[in-house]
C-alpha positions in Angstrom: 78.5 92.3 250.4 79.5 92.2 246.9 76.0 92.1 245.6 75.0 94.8 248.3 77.2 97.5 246.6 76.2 96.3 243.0 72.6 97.0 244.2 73.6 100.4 245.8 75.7 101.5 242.4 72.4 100.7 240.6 70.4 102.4 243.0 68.2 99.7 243.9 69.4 100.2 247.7 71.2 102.5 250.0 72.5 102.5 253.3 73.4 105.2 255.5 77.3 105.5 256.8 78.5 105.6 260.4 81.3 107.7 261.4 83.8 104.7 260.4 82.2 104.0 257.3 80.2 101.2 258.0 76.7 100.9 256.1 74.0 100.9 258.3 70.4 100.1 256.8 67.4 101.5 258.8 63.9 99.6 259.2 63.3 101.3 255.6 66.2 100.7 253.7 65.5 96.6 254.8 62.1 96.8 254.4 63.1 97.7 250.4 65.8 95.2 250.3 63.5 92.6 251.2 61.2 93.6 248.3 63.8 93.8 246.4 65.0 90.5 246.6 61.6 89.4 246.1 60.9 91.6 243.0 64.2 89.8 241.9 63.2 86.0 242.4 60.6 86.3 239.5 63.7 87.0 237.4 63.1 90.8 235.9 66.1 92.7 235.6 67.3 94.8 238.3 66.7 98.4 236.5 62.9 97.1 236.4 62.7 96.2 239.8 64.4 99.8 240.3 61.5 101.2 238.4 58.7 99.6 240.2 60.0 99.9 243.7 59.9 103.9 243.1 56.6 103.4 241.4 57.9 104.4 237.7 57.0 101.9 235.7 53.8 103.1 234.1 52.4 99.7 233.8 53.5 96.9 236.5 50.7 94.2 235.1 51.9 94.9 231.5 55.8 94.5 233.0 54.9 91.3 234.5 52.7 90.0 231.3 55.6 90.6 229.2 58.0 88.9 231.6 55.4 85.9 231.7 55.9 85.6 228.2 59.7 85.8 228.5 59.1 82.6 230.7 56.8 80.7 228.7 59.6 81.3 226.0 62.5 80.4 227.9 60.5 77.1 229.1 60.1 75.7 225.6 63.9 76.9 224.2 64.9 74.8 227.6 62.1 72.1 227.1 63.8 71.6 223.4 67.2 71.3 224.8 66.3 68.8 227.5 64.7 67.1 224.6 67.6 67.1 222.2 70.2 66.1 224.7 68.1 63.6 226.3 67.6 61.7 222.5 71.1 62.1 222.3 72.7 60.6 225.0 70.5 57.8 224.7 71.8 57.2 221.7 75.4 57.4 222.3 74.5 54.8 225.3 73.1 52.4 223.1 75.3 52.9 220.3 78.9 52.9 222.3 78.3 50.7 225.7 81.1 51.4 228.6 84.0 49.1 228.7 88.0 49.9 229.3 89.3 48.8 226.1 91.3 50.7 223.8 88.4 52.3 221.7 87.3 54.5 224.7 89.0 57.1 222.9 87.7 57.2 219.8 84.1 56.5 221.4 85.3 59.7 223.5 85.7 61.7 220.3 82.6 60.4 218.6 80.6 61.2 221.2 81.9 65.2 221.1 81.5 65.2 217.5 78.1 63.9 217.9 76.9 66.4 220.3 79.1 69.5 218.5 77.0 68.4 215.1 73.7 67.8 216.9 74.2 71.7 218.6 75.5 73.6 215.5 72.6 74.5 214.6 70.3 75.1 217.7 67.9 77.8 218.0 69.5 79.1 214.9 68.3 80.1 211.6 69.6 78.1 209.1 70.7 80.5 206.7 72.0 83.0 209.1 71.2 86.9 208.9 73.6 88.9 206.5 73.4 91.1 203.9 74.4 88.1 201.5 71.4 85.9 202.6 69.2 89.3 202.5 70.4 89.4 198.4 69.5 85.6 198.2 65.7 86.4 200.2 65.5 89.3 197.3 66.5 87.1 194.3 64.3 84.4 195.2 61.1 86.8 195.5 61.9 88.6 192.4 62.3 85.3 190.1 59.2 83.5 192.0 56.7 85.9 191.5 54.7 84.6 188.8 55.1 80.8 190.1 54.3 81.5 193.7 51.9 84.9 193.6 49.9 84.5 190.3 47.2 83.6 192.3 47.5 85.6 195.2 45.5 88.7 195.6 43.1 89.9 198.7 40.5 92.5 198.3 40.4 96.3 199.3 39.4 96.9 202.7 40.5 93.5 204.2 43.0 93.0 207.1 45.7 90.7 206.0 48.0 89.1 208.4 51.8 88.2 207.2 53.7 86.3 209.3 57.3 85.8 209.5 57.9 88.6 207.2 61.7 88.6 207.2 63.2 91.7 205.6 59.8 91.9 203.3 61.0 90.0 200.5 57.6 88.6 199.8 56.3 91.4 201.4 56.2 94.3 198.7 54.7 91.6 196.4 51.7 90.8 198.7 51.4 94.9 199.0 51.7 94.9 195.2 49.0 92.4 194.2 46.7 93.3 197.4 46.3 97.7 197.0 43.8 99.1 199.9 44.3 95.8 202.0 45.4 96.8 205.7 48.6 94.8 205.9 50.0 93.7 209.1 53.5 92.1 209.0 55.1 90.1 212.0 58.6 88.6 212.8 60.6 87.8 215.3 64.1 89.4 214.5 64.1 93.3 215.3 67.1 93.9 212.6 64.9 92.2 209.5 61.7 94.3 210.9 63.6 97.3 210.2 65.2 96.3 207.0 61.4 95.0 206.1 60.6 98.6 206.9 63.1 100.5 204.5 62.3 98.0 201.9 58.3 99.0 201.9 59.6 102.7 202.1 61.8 102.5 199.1 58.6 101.0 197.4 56.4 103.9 198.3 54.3 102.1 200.5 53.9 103.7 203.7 50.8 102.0 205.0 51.8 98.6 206.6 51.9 98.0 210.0 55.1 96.1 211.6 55.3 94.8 215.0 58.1 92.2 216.6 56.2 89.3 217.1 56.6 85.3 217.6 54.4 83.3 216.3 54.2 81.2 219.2 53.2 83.5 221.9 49.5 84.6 219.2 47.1 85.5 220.3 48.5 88.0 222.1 45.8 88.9 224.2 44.1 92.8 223.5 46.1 95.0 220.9 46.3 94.8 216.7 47.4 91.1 217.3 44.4 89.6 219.4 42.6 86.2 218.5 40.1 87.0 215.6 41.4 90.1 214.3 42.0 88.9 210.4 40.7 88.2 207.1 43.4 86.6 206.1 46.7 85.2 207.2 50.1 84.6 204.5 52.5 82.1 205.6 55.7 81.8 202.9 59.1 79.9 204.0 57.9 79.7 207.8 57.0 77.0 208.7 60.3 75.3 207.5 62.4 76.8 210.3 59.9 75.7 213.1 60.2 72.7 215.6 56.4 72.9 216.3 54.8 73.7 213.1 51.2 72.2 214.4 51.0 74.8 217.4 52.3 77.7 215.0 49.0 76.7 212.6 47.0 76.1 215.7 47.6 79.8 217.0 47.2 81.5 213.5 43.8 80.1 212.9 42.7 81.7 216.2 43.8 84.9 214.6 41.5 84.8 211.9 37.9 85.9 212.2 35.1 83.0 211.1 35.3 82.4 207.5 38.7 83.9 206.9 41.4 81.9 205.0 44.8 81.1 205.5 47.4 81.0 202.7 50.9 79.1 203.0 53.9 78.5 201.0 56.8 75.9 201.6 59.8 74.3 200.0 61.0 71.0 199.5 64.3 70.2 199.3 63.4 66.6 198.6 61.8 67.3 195.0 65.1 68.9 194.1 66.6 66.9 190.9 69.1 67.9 188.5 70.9 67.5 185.2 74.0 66.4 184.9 73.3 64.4 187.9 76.0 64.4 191.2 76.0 62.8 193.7 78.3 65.1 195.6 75.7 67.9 194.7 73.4 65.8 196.5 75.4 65.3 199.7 75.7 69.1 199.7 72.3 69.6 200.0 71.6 67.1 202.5 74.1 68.8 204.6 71.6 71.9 204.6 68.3 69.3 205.2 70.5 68.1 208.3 71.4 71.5 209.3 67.8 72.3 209.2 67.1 69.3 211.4 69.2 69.6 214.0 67.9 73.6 214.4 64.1 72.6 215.0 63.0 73.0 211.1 62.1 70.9 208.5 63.2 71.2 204.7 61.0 69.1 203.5 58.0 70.4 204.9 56.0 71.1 201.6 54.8 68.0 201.0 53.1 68.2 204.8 51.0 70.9 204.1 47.7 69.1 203.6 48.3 66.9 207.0 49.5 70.0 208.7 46.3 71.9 208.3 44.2 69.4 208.7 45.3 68.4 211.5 45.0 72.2 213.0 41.7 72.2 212.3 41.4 74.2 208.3 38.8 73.2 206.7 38.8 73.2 202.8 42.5 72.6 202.7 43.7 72.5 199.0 47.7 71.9 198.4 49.1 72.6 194.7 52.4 72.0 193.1 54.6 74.7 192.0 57.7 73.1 190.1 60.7 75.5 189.1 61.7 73.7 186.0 65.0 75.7 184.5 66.6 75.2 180.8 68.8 77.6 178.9 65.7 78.7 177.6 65.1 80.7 180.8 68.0 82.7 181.6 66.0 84.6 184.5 65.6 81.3 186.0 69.2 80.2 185.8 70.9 83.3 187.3 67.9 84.0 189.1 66.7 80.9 191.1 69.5 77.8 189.9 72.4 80.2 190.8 71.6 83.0 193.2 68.8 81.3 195.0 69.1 77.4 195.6 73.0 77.0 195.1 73.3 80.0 197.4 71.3 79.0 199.3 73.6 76.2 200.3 76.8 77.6 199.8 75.8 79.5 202.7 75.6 76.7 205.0 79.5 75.3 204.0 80.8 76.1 207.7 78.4 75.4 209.5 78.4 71.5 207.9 82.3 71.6 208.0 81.3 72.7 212.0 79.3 69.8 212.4 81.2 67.3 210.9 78.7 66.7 208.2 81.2 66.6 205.3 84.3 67.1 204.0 85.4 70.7 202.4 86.7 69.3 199.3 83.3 67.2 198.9 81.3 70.1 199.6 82.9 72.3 197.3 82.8 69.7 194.5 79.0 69.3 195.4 78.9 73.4 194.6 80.7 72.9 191.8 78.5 70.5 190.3 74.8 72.3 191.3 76.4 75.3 189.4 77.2 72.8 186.4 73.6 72.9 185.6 73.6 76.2 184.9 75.4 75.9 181.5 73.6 75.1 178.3 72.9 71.7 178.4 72.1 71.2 182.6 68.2 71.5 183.8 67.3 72.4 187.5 64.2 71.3 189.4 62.5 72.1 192.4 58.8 72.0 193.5 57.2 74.3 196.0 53.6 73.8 197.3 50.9 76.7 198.1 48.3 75.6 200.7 44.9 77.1 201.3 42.4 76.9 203.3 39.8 78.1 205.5 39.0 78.9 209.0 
């Protein structure tokens, strides 16, 4: 009865009274109840099933299409989980075998700790979305240009496909070195689509086409983002934050017409090396290559690039080097990438590692301490980021 009368207060059903009050539902009124309960199983919202029952939803294939993809969606966050728990009770199994002794308790407690740490960070992004990490995306783009874009440029005229645009950090630099390109820009956060947006604006480009999109679910069948609609695709700090790289490659090289080239960029947190040296600057930033684990990602992905590709089928895949090498001859470079971009970068992650049990927050802190160390005179900074090309 309960879920009768929420049906009835959102007008998915009705029910005439009798003179006591009592609902009574005519051959009709059942007759839509069982549809609607039908309608229901497949999981689309009651205000949908609402809609098509009274035959207003415009487009009932295109409802159910998008709810299929919903699905598939769901199915691999689930499939991920099973995975991830699976692994980790075995684990704990083989690590801490049943018995009654004393230590059950502290097996008790290292078993919670192990599945709070190896959960902190699932389906999340790693560096969260705020305006502080936006600041970080900016500084990054703006002291990176020359390293990372020197070389990238696309003709007038072509389509160019960016994907996992963000808030268009890298964004009004493609737009910048690529004039009379049609640029189409993809991501799957709504809020970083529209900050992507004002960004471009602000930047007197009005001509790029966004779209909420995940990478994942491409082609996506007829529409701007259907298999063999591009030139070119521009991958840059993507494939880092995703647990099935191969399929994301796969997908995007069905999006590029027969000849077209793909263009990637990626990190590695691995190359990162320092002067004064620390170890507890070290653990710091393996807390963020953990973190970036145990969410699906990979943050040492660069140096996969060439297997990545070729493995997806690229032909012509060609991988190159691009170190950050930073002195107190390059004050740009210090504030710019050293401070605001790399030790930012994993200052951001301090509770989340404190969440997961990672470290300790004085050793973290110490570890910050030291990464900004070599940011005075006499420190140097490292880091190497690869650029991948290749063809369809």
């Amino acid at each position: 009865m309960r879920v009768l009368r929420h049906w009835e207060d959102r007008g998915l059903v009705s029910a005439d009274r009798s003179a006591n009050g009592h609902r009574r539902y005519g051959s009709d009124q059942v007759t839509r109840l069982y549809r609607a309960l039908a309608l229901r199983r497949t999981g689309i919202s009651l205000g949908r099933v609402a809609a098509l029952l009274d035959e207003q939803d415009p487009d009932p294939v295109e409802t159910f299409r998008a709810h299929l993809q919903d699905l598939d969606r769901d199915l691999r966050r689930r499939s991920l989980l099973r995975d991830r728990l699976a692994a980790l009770v075995g684990s704990l199994e083989d690590a801490v075998p049943g018995d009654t002794t004393d230590a059950t308790t502290d097996r008790q407690a290292h078993a919670l700790m192990r599945v709070i740490e190896s959960m902190t960070m699932f389906e999340q992004y790693v560096h969260g979305y705020h305006s502080v990490e936006n600041q970080r995306l900016t500084d990054q783009a703006g002291s990176l240009i020359d390293l990372l874009h020197n070389d990238t440029g696309y003709p007038p005229g072509v389509s160019v496909l960016e994907v996992g645009c963000g808030i268009g950090a890298q964004t009004v630099t493609l737009a910048q070195k690529s004039p009379g390109v049609a640029l189409t820009c993809i991501d799957l956060s709504a809020s970083s689509l529209d900050e992507a947006r004002r960004r471009t604006a602000d930047a007197g480009m009005h001509d790029i086409t966004f779209l909420q999109a995940d990478v994942l679910d491409l082609p996506a069948g007829e529409g701007p983002l259907s298999a063999g609609s591009f030139d070119h695709v521009f991958v840059c700090f993507l494939l880092e934050h995703l647990a099935d790289p191969s399929t994301a490659l796969m997908n995007l090289r069905a999006m590029l017409k027969p000849g077209g080239t793909m263009t990637v960029i990626e990190g590695d947190h691995g190359s990162t090396y320092f002067h004064p040296d620390s170890q507890a600057a070290r653990e710091a930033i393996a807390c963020q290559v953990t973190l970036q684990h145990l969410a699906g990602g990979d943050a040492l992905i660069g140096r996969r690039l060439y297997p990545l590709l070729h493995a997806a089928g690229y032909q012509d895949v060609a991988v190159s080097p691009r170190q950050v090498y930073v002195d107190a001859s390059r004050p740009g470079l210090v504030d710019g990438f050293t401070r605001k971009t790399f030790t930012a970068m994993i200052q951001g992650v301090r509770q989340a590692a404190l969440s997961a049990g990672l470290i300790e927050p004085h050793r973290f802190d110490e570890g910050i301490e030291h990464l900004l160390r070599t940011t005075k005179d006499d420190g140097v900074f490292c880091y190497t980021f690869f650029k991948a090309v290749a063809s369809n």
